[in-house]
C-alpha positions as CSV (number, residue, x, y, z in Angstrom):
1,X,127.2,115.5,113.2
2,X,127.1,119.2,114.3
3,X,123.9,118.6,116.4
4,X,124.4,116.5,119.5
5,X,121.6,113.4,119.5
6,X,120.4,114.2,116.2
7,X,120.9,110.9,114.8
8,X,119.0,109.5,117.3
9,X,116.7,111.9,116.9
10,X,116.4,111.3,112.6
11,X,116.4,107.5,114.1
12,X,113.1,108.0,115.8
13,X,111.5,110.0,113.3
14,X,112.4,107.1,110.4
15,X,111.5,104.3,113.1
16,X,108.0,105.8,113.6
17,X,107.0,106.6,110.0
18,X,107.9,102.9,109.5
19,X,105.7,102.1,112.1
20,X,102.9,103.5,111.2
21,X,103.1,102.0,107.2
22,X,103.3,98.7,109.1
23,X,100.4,99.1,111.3
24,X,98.3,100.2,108.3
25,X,99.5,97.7,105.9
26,X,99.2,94.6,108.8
27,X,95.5,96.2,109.2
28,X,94.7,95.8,105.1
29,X,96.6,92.4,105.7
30,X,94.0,91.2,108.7
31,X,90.7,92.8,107.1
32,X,91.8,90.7,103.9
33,X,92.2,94.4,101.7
34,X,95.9,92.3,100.6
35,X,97.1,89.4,100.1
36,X,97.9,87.3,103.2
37,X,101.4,86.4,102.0
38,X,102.2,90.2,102.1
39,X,105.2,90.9,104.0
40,X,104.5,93.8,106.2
41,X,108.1,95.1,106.8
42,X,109.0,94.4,103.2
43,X,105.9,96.4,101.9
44,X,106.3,98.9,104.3
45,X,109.8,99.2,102.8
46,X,108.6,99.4,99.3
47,X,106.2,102.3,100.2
48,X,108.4,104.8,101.9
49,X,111.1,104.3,99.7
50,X,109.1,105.2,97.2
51,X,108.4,108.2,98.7
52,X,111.9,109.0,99.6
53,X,113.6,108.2,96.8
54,X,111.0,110.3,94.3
55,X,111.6,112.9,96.6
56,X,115.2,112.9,96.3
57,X,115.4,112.3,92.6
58,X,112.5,115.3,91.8
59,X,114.0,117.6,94.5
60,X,117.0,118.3,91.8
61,X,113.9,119.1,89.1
62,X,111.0,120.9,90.1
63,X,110.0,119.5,93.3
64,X,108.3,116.4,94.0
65,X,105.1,115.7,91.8
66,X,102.4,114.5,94.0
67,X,100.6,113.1,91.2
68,X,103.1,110.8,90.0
69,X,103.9,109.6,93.7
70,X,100.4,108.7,94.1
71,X,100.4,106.7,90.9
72,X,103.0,104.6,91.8
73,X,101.4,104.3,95.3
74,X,98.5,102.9,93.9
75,X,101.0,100.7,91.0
76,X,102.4,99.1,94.3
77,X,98.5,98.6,96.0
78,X,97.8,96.9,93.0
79,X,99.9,94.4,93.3
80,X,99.2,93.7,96.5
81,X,95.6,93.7,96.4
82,X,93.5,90.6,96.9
């Protein structure tokens, strides 16, 4: 890459961001918001690459559209839900 340490750099960021879905989906785990078989890292999978992939795919349209990236957020809470 043309930018010395950026990978490690685009590591962090990623790392970090799935962090913090973990944290907030092991917190909806413990206060019993979800299921208790929910997988954390799995889940937290499932959410930002949601996000990323909508992002990607609508990027080549007319820009990612909020409203349908917070349907399916809420598809996938569904199914988690207790």
């Amino acid at each position: 890459m043309y930018y010395p340490g950026i990978r490690q750099e685009i590591e962090k960021i990623y790392r970090q961001d799935y962090d913090l879905w973990e944290k907030v989906i092991q917190k909806a785990k413990e206060s019993g918001e979800i299921r208790s078989n929910t997988d954390v890292k799995k889940t937290a999978i499932m959410f930002r690459q949601m996000f990323l992939g909508l992002s990607y795919e609508q990027a080549f349209l007319n820009g990612l559209n909020v409203d349908e990236l917070a349907e399916n957020f809420r598809h996938i809470y569904s199914l988690l839900k207790a």
